[in-house]
C-alpha positions in Angstrom: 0.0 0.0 0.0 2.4 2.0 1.3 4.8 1.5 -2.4 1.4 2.6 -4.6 0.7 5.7 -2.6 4.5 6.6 -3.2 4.0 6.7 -6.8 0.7 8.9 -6.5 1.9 12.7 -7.5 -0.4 14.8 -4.3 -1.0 18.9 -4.2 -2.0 21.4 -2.0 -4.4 24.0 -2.7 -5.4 27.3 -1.3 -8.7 28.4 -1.6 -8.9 32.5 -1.5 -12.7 33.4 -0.5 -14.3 36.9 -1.9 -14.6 39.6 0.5 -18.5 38.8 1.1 -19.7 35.1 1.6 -23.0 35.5 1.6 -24.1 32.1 1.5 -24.7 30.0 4.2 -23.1 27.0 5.8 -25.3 24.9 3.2 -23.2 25.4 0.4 -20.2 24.1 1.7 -22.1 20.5 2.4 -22.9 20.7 -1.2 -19.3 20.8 -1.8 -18.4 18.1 0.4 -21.0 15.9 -1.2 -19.6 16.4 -4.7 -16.1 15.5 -3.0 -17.7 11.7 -2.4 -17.7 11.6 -6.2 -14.1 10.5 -5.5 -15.2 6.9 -4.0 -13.4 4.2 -6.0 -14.7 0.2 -5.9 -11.5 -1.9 -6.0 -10.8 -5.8 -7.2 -10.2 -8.4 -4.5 -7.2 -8.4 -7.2 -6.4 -4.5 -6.9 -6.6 -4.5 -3.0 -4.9 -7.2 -1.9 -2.3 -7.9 -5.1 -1.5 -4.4 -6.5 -2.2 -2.4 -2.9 -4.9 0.0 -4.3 -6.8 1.7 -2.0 -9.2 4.7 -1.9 -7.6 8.0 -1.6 -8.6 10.5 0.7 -8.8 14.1 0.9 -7.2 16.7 3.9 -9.2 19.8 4.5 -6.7 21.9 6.5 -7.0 25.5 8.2 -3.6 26.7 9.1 -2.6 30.0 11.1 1.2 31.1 9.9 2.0 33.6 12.5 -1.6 35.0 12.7 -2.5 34.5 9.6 -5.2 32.4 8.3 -5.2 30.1 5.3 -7.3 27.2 3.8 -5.6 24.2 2.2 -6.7 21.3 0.5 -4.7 18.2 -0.1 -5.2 15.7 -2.4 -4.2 13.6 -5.3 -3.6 15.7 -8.4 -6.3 13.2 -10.4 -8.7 15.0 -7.7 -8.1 18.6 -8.4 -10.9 18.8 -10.8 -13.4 17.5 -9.0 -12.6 20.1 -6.1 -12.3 23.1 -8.1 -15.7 22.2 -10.1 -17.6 21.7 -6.6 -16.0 25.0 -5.2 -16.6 26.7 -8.0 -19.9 25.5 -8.2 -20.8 27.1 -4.8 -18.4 30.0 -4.7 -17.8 31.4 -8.3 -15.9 34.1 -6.8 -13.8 31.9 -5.2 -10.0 32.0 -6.2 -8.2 28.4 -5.6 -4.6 28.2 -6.5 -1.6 25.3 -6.0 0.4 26.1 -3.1 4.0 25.2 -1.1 3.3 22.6 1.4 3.3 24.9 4.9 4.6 22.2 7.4 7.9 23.5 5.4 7.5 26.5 6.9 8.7 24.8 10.2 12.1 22.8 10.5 11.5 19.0 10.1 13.5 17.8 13.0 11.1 19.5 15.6 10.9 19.5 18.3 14.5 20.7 19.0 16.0 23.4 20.9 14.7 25.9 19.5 11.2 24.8 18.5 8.6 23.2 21.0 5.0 21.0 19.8 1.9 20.3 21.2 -0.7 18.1 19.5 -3.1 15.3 19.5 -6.3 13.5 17.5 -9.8 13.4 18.5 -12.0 10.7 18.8 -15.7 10.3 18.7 -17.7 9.7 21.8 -20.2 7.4 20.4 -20.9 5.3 17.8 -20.3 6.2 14.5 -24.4 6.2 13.8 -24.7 9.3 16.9 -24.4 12.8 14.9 -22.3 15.9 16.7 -24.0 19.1 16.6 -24.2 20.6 13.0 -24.5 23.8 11.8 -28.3 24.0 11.5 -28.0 23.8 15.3 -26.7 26.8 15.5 -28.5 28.8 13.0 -31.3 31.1 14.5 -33.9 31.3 12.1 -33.2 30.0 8.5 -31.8 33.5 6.8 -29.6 33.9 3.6 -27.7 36.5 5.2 -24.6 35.2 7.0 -25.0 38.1 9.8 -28.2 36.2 11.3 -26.2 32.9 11.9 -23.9 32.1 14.9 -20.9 30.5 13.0 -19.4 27.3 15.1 -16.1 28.1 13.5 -16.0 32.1 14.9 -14.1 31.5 18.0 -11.5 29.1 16.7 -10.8 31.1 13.9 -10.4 34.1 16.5 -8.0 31.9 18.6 -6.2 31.1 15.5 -5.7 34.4 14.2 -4.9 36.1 17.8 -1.1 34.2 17.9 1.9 36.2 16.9 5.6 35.7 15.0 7.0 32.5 15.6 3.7 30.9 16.2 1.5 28.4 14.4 -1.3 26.8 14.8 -3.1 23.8 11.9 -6.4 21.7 12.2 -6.4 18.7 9.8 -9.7 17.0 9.1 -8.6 13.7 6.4 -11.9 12.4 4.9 -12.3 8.9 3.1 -15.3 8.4 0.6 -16.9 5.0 1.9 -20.3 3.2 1.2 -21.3 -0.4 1.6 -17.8 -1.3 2.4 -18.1 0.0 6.3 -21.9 -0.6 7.3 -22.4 2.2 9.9 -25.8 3.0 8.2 -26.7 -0.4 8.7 -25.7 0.0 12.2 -27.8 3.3 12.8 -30.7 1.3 11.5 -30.4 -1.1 14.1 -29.9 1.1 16.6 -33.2 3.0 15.9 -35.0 -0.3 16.0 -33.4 -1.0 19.5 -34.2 2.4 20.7 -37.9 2.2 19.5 -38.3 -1.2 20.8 -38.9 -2.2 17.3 -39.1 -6.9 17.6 -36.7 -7.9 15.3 -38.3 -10.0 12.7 -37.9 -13.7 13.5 -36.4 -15.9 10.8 -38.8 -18.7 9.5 -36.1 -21.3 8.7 -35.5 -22.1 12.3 -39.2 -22.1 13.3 -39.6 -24.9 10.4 -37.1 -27.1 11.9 -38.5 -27.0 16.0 -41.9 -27.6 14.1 -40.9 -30.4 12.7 -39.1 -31.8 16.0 -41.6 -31.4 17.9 -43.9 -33.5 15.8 -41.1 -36.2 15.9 -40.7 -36.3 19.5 -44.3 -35.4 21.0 -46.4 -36.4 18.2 -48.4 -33.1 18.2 -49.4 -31.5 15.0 -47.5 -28.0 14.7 -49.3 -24.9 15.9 -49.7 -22.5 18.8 -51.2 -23.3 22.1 -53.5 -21.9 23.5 -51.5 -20.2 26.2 -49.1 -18.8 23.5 -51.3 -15.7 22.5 -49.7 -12.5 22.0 -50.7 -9.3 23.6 -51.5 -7.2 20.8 -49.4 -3.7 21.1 -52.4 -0.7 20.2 -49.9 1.8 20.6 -46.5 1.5 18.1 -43.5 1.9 20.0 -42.3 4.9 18.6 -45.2 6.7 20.2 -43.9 5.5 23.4 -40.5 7.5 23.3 -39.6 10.7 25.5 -39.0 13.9 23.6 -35.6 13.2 24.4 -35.6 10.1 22.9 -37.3 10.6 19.9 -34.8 13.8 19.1 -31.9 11.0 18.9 -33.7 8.8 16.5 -34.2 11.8 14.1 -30.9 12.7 14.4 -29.7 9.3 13.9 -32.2 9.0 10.8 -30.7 11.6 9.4 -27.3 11.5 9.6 -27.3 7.6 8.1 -29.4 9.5 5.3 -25.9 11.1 3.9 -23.1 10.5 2.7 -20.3 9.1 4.6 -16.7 9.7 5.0 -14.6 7.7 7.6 -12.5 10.9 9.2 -9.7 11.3 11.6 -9.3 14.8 13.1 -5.8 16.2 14.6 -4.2 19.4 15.4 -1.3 21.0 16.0 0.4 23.6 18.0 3.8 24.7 16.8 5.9 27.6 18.3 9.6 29.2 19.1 10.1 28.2 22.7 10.8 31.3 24.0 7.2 32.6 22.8 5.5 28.9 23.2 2.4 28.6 25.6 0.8 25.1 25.9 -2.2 26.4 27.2 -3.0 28.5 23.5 -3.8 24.7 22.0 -7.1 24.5 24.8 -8.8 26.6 21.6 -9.4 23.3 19.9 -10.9 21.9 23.0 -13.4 24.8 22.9 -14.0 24.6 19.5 -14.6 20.9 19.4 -16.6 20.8 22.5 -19.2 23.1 20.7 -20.3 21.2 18.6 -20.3 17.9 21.2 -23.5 16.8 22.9 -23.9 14.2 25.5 -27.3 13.0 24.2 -25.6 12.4 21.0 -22.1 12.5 19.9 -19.2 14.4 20.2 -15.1 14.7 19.7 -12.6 14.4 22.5 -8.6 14.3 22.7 -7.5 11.0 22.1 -5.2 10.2 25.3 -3.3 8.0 22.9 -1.7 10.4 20.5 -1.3 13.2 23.3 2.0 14.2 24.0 2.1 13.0 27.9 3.9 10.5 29.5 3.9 9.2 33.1 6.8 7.6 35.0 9.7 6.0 33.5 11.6 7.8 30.4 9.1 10.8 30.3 11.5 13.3 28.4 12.3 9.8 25.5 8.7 8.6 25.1 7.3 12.4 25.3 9.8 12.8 22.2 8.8 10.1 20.3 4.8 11.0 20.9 5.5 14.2 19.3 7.5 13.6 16.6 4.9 10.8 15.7 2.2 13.2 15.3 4.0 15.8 13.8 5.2 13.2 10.7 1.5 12.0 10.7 0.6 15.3 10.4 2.8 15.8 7.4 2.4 13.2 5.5 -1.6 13.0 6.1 -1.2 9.5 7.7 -3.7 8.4 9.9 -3.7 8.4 14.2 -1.7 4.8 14.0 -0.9 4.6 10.8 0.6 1.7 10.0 -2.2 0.4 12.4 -6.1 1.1 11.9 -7.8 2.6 14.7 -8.6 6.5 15.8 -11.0 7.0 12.9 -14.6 7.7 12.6 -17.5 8.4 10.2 -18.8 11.6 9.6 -21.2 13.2 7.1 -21.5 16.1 4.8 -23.4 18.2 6.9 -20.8 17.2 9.9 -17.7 17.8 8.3 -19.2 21.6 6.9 -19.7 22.4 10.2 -16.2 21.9 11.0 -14.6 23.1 7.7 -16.4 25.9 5.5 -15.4 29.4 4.0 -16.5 32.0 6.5 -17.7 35.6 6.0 -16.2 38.9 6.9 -17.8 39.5 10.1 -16.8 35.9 11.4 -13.1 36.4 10.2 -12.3 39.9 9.1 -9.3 40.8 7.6 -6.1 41.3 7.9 -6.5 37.4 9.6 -8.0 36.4 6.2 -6.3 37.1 2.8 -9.5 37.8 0.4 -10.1 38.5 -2.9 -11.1 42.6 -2.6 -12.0 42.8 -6.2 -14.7 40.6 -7.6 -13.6 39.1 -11.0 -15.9 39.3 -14.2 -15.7 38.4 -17.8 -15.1 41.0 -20.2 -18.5 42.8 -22.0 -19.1 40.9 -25.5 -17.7 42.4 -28.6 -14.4 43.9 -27.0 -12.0 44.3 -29.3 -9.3 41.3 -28.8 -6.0 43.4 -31.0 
């Protein structure tokens, strides 16, 4: 697997947003939808002989001393199918190929001069169990970004508040799946457990204790008296709490889009003499926001967090942060070699985490934007 990737020519883009975004949080779950146009169905041949796998796509925000920029990394076979579904939803939008901005820090960190703190999140809950989205947050349903409270406002405030010497990146990888991981069919049952739905008996084993029982007792096959079942008047589902019923829409829902499997991690990079652990608690913040404890939510995975306790703290603290800072890089995932440390999220999820915002959420000079609106020249200019 790891000798196909190798071979597989990958680019960064940066999208530059126009100065107004009008639109709302919507479109950018349009454009992650169009991104599972991407999903690839592979051989038992191409798997397991020739190490293909599907591909997946990084959605980065990075902070280089302040300022804020939005990357996409992908495959260069992808970079049409990105720009069409940007373009698609934000025509003014300006998306060029970019230098890879982990260069921007020495490789060999941390050092003496350079200090890290990072880590992945998990999910809470099973994969079926939706975080808050967006349309949580939205107060009434307006066009105009200024009547929406925008999840992403007070990360993108932390981000943008550090100074010289300072970085801070969120990566969110996404993987295309469908029938290959069943979490839909998982949420299904789930529902049906929650409503007290009966699961529907098989009639292949009822056919043989029939028959055994004629064998050994003689008796013709058929209920006894005794054996009638209360009839149920009221379905189950009119039986749930408000609370209850609220997680089985949600869970209906969510297993009603499409479905990436996702891992999440961050970063905080800085000089030591400027470095301050406690800066990275903005992802906590911003993560916890959109967490429920009815439903789901994302936590630090202890795991990939840069703490040791007792013996060799200083070499295994080391390792753990190198380890997540080369993951980082290279877009691996929280074990990789190893599975583990991913989840699934869906379109409207993984807007709410990652989606252009408007001036008043990220004003500039935090932002670069395109000041002047492009347009195409009037017909019948003279081309000499």
């Amino acid at each position: 697997m790891e000798q196909y990737d190798s071979g597989v020519k990958k680019i960064i883009l940066e999208v530059k947003i126009p100065r107004e975004v009008e639109k709302p949080i919507k479109a950018m779950e349009q454009v992650i939808a169009g991104f599972h146009g991407v999903h690839d169905v592979f051989t038992w041949r191409e798997t397991w002989l020739q190490g293909e796998f599907q591909y997946s796509i990084a959605l980065e925000i990075a902070s280089l001393e302040g300022e804020i920029h939005f990357f996409i990394r992908a495959p260069a076979a992808f970079r049409s199918v990105i720009e069409s579904n940007i373009y698609s939803q934000y025509p003014d939008a300006e998306i060029s190929l970019a230098e890879d901005y982990t260069n921007f820090v020495p490789y060999d960190i941390p050092n003496e001069e350079w200090d890290l703190f990072g880590f992945d999140f998990v999910a809470t809950k099973e994969d079926p169990y939706p975080i808050k989205t967006y349309k949580y947050f939205e107060e009434m349903k307006e066009t105009k970004e200024q009547k929406r409270l925008d999840p992403l406002a007070g990360l993108l405030e932390g981000m943008a508040s550090i100074g010289q010497g300072e970085y801070m990146w969120l990566q969110i990888i996404i993987k295309p799946i469908r029938e290959e991981i069943p979490w839909q069919k998982r949420g299904k049952e789930l529902v049906d457990k929650l409503v007290h739905r009966e699961k529907k008996p098989s009639s292949l084993p009822s056919i043989f204790k029939e028959a055994a029982d004629l064998l050994i007792s003689g008796k013709p096959p058929g209920k006894a008296p005794s054996e009638k079942k209360e009839v149920e008047i009221i379905p189950p589902e009119m039986k749930l709490t408000p609370g209850e019923r609220e997680i089985v829409k949600a869970i209906e829902e969510k297993i009603g889009k499409f479905g990436f499997v996702t891992n999440i991690r961050c970063l905080y990079i800085a000089k030591r003499d400027v470095f301050l652990k406690a800066k990275s608690r903005m992802f906590y913040g911003f993560f916890k926001n959109v967490s429920t404890e009815n439903l789901n939510g994302l936590k630090p995975w202890t795991r990939t967090l840069p703490k040791v306790q007792w013996f060799l703290k200083k070499m295994r603290t080391y390792a753990k942060q190198r380890a997540i800072f080369l993951r980082y890089k290279r877009r691996f995932s929280p074990l990789f070699p190893e599975p583990g440390g991913t989840f699934v999220l869906t379109t409207d999820e993984i807007a709410t985490l990652y989606h252009f915002p408007g001036r008043m959420v990220a004003p500039a000079p935090t932002l670069p934007r395109i000041e002047a609106k492009k347009k195409e020249a009037p017909p019948g200019l003279p081309t000499e």
